[in-house]
N, C-alpha and C positions, 0 to 999 in steps of 0.2 A: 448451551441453550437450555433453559430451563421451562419446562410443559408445566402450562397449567392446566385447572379446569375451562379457562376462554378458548384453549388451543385442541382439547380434546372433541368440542362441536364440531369445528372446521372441518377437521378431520374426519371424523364419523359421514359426515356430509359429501365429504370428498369419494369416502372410500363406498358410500353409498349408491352414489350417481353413480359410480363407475360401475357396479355391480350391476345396478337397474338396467345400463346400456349393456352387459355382454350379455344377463341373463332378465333379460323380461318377463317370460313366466313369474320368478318369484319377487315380484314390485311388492307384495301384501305381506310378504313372509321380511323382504328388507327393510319396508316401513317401519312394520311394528317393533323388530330389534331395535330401530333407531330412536324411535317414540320411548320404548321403556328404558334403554342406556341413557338416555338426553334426559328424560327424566329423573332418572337416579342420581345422574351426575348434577343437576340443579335441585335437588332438593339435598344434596352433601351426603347422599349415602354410601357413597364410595370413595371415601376417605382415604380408605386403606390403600387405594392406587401410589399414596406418594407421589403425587406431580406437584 
């Protein structure tokens, strides 16, 4: 199976929710990593992943 950059969102999102439901306190603190990874990853600045 080969990961691209389509399959790193899903993911991100997956492992996000999950997060939000064991630790709700930090909803603001898992947003924002997700906002700035999702970001990065659409504007091509993490190249260097090799997926």
């Amino acid at each position: 199976m080969h990961l691209t950059i389509a399959h790193i969102s899903p993911i991100m999102s997956l492992i996000a929710g999950v997060l939000i439901l064991i630790m709700p306190r930090l909803l603001n603190f898992i947003v924002a990593i997700f906002l700035i990874l999702n970001g990065l990853l659409g504007l091509g600045l993490l190249k260097w992943l090799h997926f």
